[in-house]
C-alpha positions as CSV (number, residue, x, y, z in Angstrom):
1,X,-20.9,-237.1,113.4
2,X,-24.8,-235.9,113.9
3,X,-23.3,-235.3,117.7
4,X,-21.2,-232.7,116.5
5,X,-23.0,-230.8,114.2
6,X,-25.9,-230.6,116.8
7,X,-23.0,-228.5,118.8
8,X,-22.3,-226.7,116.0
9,X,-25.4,-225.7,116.0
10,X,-25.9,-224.9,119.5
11,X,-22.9,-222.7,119.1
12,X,-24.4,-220.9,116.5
13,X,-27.5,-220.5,118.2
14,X,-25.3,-219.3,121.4
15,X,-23.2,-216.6,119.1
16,X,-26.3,-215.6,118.0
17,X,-28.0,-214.9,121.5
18,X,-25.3,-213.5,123.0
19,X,-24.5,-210.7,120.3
20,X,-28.0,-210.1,120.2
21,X,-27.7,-209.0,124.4
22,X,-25.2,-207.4,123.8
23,X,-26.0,-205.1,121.5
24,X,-29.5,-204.6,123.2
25,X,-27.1,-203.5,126.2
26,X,-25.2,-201.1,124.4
27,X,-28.1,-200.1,122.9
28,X,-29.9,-199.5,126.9
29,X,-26.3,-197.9,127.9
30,X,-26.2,-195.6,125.0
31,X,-29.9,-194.3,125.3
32,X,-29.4,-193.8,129.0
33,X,-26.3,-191.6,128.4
34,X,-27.7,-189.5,125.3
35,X,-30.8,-188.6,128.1
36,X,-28.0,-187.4,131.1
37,X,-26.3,-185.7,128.3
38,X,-29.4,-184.0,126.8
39,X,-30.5,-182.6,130.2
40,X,-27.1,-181.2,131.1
41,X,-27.3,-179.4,127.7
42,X,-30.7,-178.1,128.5
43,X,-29.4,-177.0,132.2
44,X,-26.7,-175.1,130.3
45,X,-28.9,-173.5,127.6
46,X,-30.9,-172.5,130.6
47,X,-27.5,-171.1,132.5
48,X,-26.6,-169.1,129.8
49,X,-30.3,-167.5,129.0
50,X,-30.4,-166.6,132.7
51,X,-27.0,-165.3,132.4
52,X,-27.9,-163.0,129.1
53,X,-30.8,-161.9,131.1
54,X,-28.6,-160.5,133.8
55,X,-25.6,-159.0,132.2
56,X,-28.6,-156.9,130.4
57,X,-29.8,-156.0,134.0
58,X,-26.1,-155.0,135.0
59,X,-25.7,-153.3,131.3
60,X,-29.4,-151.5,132.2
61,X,-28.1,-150.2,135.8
62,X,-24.9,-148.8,134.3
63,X,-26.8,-147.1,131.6
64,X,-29.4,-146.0,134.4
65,X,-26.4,-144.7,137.3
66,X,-24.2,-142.7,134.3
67,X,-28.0,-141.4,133.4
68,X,-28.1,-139.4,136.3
69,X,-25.2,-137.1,135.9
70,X,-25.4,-137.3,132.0
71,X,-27.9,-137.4,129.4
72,X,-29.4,-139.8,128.4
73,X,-27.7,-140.7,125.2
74,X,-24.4,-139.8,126.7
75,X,-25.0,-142.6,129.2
76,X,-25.9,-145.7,126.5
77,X,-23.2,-144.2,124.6
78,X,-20.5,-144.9,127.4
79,X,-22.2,-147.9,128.4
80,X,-21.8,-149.0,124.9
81,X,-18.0,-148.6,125.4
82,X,-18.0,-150.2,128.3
83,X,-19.3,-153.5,127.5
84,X,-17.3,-153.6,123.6
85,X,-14.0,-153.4,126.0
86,X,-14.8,-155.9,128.4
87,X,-15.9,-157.7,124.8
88,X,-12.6,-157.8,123.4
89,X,-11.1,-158.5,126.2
90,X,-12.8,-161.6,127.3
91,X,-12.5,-162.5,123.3
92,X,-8.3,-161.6,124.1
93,X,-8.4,-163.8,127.0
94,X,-10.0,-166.5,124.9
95,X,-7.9,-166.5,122.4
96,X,-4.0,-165.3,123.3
97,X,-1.8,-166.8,120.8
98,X,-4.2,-165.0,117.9
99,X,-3.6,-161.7,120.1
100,X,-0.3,-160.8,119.9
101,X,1.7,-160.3,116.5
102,X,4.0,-163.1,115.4
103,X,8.1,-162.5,115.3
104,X,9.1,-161.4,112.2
105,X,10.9,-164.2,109.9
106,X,14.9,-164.2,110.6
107,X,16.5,-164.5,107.4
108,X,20.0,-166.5,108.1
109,X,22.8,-165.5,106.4
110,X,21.6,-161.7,106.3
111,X,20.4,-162.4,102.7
112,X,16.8,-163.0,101.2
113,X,16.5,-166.7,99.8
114,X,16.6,-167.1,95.7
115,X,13.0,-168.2,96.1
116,X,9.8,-167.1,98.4
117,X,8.9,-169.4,100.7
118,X,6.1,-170.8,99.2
119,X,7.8,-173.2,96.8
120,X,6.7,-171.6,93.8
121,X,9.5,-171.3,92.3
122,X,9.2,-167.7,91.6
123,X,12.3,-165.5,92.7
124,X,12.1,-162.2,94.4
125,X,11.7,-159.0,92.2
126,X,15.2,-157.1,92.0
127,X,16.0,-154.2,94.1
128,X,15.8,-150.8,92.6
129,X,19.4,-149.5,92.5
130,X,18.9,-146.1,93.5
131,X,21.6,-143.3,93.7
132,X,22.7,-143.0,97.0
133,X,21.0,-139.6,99.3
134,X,23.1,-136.6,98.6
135,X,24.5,-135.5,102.3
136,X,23.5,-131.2,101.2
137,X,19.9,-132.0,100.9
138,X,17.9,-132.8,104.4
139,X,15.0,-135.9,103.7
140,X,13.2,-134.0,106.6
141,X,12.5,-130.3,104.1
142,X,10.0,-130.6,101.3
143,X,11.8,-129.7,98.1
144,X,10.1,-128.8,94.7
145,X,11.3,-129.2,91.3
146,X,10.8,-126.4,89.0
């Protein structure tokens, strides 16, 4: 019996050593990703400062090539223009499915529902019954009561 709970022992002592490496391995892998990661986040950072640095060179040449013809407010005004377009375009292109207005709702049955579709319970105000247009007066002339 002692025989045996000396190897339970060992196997303890054997769980024990081998979690231990491997969380310390884990641990090694995880610190050596995090430090790849953070230098490809500070080469991008650096990408995109470089890159605001020279759309405001190509911005500042515009500005500087209209200036010769025009004044010089005339010029930052149209280079202004210039660069909100190509701004909502790229912000179009980044975004389609927000761009374009959705289908209007097909009613089936060629009738409004009892209820709105929210599941309020709350039907639809009534339609105004309104006397039907008169076919002597034209909608299109202004008329004035007296």
């Amino acid at each position: 019996m002692d025989r045996l709970d000396h190897l339970e022992h060992l196997d303890k002592h054997l769980v024990e050593e081998l979690a231990q490496v491997a969380r310390e391995t884990v641990r090694d892998e995880l610190r050596e990703q995090s430090r790849k990661q953070r230098r490809t986040a500070m080469l991008y950072a650096a990408s995109g400062a470089a890159a605001l640095y020279a759309g405001g060179a190509v911005a500042l040449a515009v500005g500087l090539a209209l200036a010769i013809g025009l004044p010089g407010w005339a010029a930052a005004l149209i280079t202004a223009a210039i660069l909100g377009t190509v701004a909502y375009v790229l912000r179009g292109a980044a975004h389609p499915r927000h761009s374009r207005p959705s289908p209007p709702a097909h009613v089936v049955g060629g009738t409004a529902p009892g209820a709105p579709p929210s599941g309020l319970g709350m039907p639809y105000p009534p339609m105004p019954s309104g006397a039907p247009p008169r076919p002597d007066i034209d909608p299109d002339v202004p008329h004035h009561r007296a």
